[in-house]
LUMLUM-735239 format. One line per field, with one value per residue (C-alpha): x, y, z; residue in three letters. Coordinates in nm, 3 decimals, m for minus. Layout:
# LUMLUM-735239
X	c(X, ...)
Y	c(Y, ...)
Z	c(Z, ...)
aa	c(ALA, ...)
This chain:
# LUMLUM-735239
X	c(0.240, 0.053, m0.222, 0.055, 0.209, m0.122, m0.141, 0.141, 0.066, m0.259, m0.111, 0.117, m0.120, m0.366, m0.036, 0.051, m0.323, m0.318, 0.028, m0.130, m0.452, m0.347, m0.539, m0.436, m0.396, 0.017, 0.112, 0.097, 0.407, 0.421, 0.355, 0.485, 0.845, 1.086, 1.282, 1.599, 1.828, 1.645, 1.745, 2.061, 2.087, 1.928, 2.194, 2.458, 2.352, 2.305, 2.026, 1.884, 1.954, 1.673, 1.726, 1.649, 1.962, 2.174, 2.023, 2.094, 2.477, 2.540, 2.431, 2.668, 2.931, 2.875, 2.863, 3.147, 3.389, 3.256, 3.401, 3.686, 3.783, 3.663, 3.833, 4.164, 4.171, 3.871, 3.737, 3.406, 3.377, 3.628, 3.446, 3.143, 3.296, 3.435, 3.125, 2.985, 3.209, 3.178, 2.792, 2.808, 3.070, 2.841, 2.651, 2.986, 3.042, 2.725, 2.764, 3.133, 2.995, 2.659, 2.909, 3.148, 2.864, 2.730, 3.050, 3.060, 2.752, 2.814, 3.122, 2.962, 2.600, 2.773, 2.863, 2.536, 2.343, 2.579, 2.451, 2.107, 2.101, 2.327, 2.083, 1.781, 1.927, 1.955, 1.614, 1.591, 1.292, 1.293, 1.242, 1.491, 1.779, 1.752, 1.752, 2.054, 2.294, 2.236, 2.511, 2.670, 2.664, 2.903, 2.994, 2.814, 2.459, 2.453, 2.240, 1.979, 1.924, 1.975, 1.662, 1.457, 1.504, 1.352, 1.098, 0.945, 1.000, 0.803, 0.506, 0.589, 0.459, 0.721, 0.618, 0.601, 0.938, 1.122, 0.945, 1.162, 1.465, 1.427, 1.419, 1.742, 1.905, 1.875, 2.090, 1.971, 2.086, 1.914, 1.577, 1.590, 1.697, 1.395, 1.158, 1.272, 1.220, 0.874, 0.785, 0.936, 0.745, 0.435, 0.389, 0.613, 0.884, 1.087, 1.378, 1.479, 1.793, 1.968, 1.767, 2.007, 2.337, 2.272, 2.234, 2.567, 2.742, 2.640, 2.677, 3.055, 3.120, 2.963, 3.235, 3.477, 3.430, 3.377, 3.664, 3.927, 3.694, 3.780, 4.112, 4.195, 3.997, 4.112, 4.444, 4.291, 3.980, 4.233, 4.443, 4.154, 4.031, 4.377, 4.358, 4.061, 4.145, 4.510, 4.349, 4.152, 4.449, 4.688, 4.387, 4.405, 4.787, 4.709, 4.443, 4.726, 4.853, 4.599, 4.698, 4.723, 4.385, 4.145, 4.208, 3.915, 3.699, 3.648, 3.495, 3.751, 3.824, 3.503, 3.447, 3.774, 3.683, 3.317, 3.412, 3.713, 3.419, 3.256, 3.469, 3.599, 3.255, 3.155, 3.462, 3.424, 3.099, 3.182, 3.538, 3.281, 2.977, 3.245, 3.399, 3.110, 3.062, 2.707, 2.529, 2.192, 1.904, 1.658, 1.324, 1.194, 1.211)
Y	c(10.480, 10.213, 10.201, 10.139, 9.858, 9.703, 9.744, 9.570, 9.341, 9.197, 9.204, 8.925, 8.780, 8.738, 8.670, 8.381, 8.257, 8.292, 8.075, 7.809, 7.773, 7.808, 7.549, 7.670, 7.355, 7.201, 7.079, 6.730, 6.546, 6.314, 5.978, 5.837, 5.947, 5.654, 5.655, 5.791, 5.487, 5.379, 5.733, 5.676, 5.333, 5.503, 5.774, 5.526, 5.280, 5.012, 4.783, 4.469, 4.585, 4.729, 4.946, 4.704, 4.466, 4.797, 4.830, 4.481, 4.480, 4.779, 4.626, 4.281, 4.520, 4.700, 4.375, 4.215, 4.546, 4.543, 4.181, 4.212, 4.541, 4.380, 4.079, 4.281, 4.557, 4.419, 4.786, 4.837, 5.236, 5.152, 4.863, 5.057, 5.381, 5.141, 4.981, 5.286, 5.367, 5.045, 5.039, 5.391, 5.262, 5.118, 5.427, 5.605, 5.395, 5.427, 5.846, 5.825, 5.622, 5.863, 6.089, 5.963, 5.816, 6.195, 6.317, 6.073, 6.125, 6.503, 6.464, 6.225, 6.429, 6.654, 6.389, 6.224, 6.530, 6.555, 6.246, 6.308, 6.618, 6.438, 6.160, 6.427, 6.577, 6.283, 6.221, 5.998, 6.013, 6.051, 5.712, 5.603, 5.854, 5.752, 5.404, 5.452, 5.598, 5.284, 5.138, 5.439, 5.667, 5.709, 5.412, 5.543, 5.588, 5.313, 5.079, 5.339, 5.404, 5.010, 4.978, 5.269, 5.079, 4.739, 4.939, 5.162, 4.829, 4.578, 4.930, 5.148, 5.408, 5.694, 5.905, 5.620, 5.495, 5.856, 5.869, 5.514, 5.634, 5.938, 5.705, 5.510, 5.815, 5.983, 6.295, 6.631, 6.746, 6.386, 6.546, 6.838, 6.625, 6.422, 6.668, 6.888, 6.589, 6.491, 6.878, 6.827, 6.538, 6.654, 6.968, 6.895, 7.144, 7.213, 7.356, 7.052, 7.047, 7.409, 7.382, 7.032, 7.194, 7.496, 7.271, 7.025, 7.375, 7.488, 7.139, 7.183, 7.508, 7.356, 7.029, 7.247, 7.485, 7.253, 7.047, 7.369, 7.412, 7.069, 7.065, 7.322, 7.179, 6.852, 6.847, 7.030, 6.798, 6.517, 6.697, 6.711, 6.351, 6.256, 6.511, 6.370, 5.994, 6.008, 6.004, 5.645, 5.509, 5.597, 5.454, 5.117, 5.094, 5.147, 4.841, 4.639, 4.763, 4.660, 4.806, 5.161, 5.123, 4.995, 5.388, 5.436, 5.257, 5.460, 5.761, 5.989, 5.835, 5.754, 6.112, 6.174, 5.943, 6.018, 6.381, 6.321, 6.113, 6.416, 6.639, 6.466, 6.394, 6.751, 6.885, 6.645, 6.778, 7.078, 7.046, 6.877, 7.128, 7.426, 7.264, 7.123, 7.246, 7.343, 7.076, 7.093, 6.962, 6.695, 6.959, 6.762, 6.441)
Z	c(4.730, 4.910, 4.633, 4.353, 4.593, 4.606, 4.246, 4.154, 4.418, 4.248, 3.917, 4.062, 4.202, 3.885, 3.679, 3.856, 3.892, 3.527, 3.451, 3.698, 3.539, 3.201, 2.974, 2.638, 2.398, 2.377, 2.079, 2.069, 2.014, 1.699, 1.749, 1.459, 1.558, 1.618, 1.913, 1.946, 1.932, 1.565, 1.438, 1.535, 1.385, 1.058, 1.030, 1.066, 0.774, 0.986, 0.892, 1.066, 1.403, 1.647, 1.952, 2.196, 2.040, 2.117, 2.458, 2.533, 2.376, 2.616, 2.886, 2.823, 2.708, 3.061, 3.286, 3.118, 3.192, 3.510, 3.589, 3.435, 3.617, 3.966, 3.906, 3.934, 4.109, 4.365, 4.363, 4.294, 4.236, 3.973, 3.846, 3.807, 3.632, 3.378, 3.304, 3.282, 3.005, 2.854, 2.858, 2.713, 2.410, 2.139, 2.119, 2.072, 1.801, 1.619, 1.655, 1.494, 1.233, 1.156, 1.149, 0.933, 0.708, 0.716, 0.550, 0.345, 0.188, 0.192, m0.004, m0.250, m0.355, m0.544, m0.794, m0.762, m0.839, m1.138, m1.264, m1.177, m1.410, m1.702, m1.709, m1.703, m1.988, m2.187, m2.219, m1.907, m1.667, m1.331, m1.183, m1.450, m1.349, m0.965, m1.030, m1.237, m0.947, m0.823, m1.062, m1.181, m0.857, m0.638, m0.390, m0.036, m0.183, m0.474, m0.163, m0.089, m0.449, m0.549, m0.269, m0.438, m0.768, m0.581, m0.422, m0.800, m0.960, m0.693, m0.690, m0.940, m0.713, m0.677, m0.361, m0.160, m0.325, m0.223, 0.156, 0.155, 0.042, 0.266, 0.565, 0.397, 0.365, 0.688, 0.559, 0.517, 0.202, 0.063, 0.219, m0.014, m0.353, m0.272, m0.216, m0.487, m0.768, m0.544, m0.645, m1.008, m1.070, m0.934, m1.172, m1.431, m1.372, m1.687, m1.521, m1.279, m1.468, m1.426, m1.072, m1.046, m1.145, m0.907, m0.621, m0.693, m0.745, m0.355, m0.212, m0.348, m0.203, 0.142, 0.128, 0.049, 0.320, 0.565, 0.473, 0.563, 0.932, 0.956, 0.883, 1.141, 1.428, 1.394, 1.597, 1.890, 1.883, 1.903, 2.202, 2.390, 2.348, 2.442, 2.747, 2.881, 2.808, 2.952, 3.352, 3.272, 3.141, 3.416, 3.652, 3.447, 3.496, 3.884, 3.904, 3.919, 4.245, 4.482, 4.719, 4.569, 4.401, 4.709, 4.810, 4.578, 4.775, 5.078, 5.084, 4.996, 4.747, 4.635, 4.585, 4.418, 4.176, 4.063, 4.055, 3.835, 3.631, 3.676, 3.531, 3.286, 3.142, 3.151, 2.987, 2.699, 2.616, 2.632, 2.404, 2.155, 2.149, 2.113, 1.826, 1.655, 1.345, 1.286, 1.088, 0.886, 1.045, 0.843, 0.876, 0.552, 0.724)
aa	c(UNK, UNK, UNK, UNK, UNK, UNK, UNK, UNK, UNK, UNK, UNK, UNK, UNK, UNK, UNK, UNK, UNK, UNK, UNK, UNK, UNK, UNK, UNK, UNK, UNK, UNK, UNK, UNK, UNK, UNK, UNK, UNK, UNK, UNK, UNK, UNK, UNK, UNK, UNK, UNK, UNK, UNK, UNK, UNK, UNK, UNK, UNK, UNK, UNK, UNK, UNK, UNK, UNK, UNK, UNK, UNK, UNK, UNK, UNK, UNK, UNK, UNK, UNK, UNK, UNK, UNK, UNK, UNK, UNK, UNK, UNK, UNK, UNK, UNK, UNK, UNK, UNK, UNK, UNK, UNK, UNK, UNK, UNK, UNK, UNK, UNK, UNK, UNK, UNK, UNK, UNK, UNK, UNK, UNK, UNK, UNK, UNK, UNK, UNK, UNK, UNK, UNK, UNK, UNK, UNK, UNK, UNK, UNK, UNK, UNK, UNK, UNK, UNK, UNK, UNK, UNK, UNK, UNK, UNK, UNK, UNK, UNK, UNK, UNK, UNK, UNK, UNK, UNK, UNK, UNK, UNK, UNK, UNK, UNK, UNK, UNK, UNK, UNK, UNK, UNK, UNK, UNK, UNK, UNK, UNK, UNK, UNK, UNK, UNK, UNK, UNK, UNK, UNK, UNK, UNK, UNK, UNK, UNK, UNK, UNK, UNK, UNK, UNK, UNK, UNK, UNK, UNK, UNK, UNK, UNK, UNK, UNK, UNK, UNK, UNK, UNK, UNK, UNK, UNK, UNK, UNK, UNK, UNK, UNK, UNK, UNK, UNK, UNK, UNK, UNK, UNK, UNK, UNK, UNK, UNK, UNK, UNK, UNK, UNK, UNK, UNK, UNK, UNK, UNK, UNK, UNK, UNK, UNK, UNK, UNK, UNK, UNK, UNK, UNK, UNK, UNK, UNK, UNK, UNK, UNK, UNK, UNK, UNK, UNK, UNK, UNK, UNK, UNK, UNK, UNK, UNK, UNK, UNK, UNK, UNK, UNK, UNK, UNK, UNK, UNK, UNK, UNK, UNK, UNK, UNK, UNK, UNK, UNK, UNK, UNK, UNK, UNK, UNK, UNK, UNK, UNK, UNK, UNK, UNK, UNK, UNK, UNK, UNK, UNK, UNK, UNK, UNK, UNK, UNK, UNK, UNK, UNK, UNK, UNK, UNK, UNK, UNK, UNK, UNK, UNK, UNK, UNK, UNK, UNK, UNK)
């Protein structure tokens, strides 16, 4: 018994020798991946505007909440949990608009692979059937494709024209139509056109799937964002009563407050991670 004790005793031993000397190569990180606040921008459509112009508009957005809420209830906790949410309310913005621009999109590539494969089978070539959703596509991705058209026109190189419109794009399914007419163009595949219509006829089944999820989840999504907003509203209405409100600022109160910030915060990710509905990942990107 004591020899198998000492046995398993040096096995632990050399395991965790082993786990602290381990020098076995990590994978590097890429460094040509933008940072997360660009991505963001990119998803959302919004051009012109770098992450450090976001950083700095949460900030003001932050300070100026701040002020105002000081300036009447002459609390700070509550000043500074409003600021918080102020500071934290552009990057809100630019998620519900990703969003929105991702369904968008999702419920318009359908059509545009439509016309992709009509044009194909008309005779038209490649370059010539992309740059022509940029008039006749639908209304959401006639500017990426209107800036593919400037790009193949100014180079008249296509890869480097579709790695652009990738990074226009942003979306998923817009990885896979590029890549699959990078692949058709590169060995001359004769069956991009039935390989066209097969793909707009799954991308319909997706939106209309994912329209019905939607449709169900939407009025308990929207209870809970009222549920969760209702508290900070009711604590606006109080900043007015000085009195009432400068409990916040001792201690007890203090606590009440950041752990019904807390709380709040936690449940909110949580309501939105349970109903999220799982989304495609760009792996093509």
């Amino acid at each position: 018994m004591g020899a198998l004790l000492g046995l398993l005793l040096g096995v632990g031993l050399l395991l965790m020798w082993l786990a602290l000397t381990d020098t076995a190569p990590r994978r590097p990180r890429p460094r040509n991946r933008p940072p997360p606040l660009v991505v963001l921008l990119r998803r959302a459509g919004v051009e012109g505007v770098s992450g450090a112009a976001v950083v700095a508009l949460c900030v003001g957005s932050g300070g100026v909440v701040a002020a105002a809420m000081f300036a009447v209830s002459r609390a700070l906790p509550v000043a500074a949990v409003f600021a918080t949410m102020a500071a934290y309310l552009p990057v809100a913005v630019l998620r519900g608009r990703a969003d929105r621009r991702h369904k968008e999109m999702g419920e318009c590539w359908p059509e545009a692979v439509d016309n992709l494969a009509s044009a194909v089978r008309a005779g038209l070539s490649l370059p010539e059937g992309l740059v022509q959703l940029s008039e006749r596509g639908p209304e959401p991705l006639r500017d990426p494709f209107a800036g593919f058209a400037r790009d193949y026109q100014a180079s008249a190189r296509f890869n480097e024209s579709l790695d652009r419109l990738k990074e226009r794009l942003a979306d998923p399914v817009g990885d896979r139509v590029v890549e699959a007419l990078r692949i058709a163009r590169d060995v001359g595949g004769g069956d991009l056109g039935r390989m066209l219509r097969a793909l707009s006829g799954f991308l319909r089944e997706d939106v209309r799937t994912r329209g019905e999820l939607e449709a169900r989840q939407a009025w308990t999504v929207n209870g809970a964002r009222l549920a969760v907003a209702a508290p900070w509203a009711v604590l606006v209405m109080m900043s007015f009563q000085r009195d009432v409100i400068s409990r916040f600022s001792s201690g007890v109160g203090l606590v009440v407050l950041v752990t019904g910030a807390g709380a709040c915060a936690v449940a909110y990710r949580l309501m939105m991670r349970l109903g999220r509905l799982p989304t495609e990942r760009r792996v093509l990107a």
